[in-house]
C-alpha distance (Angstrom), angle and dihedral (degrees) to the residues before:
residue distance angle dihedral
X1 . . .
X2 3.76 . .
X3 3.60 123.6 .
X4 3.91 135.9 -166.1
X5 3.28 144.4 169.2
X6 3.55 123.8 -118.4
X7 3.94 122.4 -141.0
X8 3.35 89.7 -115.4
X9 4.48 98.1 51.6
X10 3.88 77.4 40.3
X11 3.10 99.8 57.5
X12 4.23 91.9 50.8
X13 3.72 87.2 43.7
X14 3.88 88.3 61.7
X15 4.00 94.0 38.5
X16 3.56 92.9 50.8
X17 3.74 94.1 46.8
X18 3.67 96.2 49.8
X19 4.02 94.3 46.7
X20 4.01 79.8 55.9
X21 4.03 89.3 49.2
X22 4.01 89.0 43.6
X23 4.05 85.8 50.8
X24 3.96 95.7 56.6
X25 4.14 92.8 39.7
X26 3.76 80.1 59.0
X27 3.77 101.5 54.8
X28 3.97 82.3 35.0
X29 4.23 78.7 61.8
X30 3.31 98.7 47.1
X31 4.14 93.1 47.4
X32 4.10 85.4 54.7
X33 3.29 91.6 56.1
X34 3.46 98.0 54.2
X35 4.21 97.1 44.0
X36 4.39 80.3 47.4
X37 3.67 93.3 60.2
X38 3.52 93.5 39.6
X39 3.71 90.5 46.8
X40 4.10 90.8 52.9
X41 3.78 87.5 53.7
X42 3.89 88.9 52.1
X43 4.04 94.3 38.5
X44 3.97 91.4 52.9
X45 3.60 96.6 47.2
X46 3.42 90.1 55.9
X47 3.80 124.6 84.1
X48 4.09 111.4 -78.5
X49 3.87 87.0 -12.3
X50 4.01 94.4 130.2
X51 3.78 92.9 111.0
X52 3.78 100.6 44.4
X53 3.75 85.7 47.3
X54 3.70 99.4 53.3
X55 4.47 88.2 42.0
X56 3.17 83.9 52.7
X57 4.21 98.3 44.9
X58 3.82 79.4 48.6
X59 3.53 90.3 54.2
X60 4.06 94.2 47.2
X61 3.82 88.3 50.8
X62 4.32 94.8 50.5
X63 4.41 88.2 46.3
X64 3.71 78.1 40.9
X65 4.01 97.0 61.2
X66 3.76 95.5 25.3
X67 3.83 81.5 64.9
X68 3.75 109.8 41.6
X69 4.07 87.1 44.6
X70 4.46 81.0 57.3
X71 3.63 82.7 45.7
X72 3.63 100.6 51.2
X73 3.75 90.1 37.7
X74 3.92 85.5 63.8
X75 3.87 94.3 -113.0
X76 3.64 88.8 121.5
X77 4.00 109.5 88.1
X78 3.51 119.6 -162.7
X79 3.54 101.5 -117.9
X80 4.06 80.1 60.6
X81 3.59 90.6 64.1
X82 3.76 89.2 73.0
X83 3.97 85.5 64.7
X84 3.93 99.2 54.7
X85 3.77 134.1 78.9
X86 4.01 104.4 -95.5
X87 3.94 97.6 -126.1
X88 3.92 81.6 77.8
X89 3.44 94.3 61.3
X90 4.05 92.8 60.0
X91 3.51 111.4 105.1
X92 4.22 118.5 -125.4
X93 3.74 141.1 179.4
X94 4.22 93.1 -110.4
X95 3.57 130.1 1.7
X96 4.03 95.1 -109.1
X97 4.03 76.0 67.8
X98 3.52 100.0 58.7
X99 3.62 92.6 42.6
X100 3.85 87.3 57.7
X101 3.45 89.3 53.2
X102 3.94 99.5 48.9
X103 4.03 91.7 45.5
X104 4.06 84.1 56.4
X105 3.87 89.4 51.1
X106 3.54 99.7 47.2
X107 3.71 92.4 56.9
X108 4.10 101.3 114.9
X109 4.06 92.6 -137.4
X110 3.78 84.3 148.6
X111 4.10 88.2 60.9
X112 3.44 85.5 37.2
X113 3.63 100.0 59.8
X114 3.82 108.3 73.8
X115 3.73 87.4 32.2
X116 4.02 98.1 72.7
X117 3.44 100.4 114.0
X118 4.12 95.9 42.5
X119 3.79 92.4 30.6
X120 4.24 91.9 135.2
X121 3.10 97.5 50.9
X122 3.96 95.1 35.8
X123 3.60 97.2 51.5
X124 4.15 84.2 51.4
X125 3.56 91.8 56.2
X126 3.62 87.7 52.2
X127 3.75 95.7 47.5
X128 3.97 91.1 55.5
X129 3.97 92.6 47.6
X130 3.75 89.6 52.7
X131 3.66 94.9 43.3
X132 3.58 94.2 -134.2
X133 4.24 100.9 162.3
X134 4.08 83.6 68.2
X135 4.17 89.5 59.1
């Protein structure tokens, strides 16, 4: 037996599949975020990092509100929240509050720790194996 689509089942087919692709590129936002305030921690604790780590704070803060906007819009599922960094899941009065809250927890003070005395050259290390420039 022959089957084919009409324009009209076609046309869900595509819908649905893009809402699914719209889904993903928001829990791919929210995981940029995260690695761009990590990387700004990295990038200004190495030497003459400052301005890579505040392009790349920027950068957190835009994946940041590109996200929580998906989020509020209900594109987020919550099987997806399984796939993002907790701190996003934290409710807040505003956005800029959450933010504030998920640059804080991205900080690697864990890494940090037993790197105090080498924590330049440490933290660059770090900001190569993450690839941060390509945020």
């Amino acid at each position: 037996m022959r089957t084919c689509l009409t324009p009209l089942a076609l046309t869900v087919l595509i819908w649905s599949m893009s809402g699914a692709c719209a889904d993903q590129a928001a829990v791919v936002l929210a995981n940029k975020s995260w690695l761009a305030f990590r990387c700004s921690y990295y990038a200004n604790a190495m030497s003459g990092g400052a301005d890579e780590g505040k392009r790349l704070r920027q950068m957190g803060y835009l994946f940041g509100k590109k996200y929580l906007a998906a989020a509020d819009a209900g594109r987020v599922k919550d099987s997806e929240l399984l796939d993002i960094p907790r701190s996003f899941i934290y409710p807040g009065p505003s956005h800029d509050y959450i933010l504030g809250a998920v640059s804080v927890f991205a900080m690697d003070m864990e890494g940090a720790q037993g790197h105090m005395n080498d924590l330049a050259a440490w933290a660059g290390a770090e900001y190569i194996k993450r690839n941060c420039k390509y945020l």
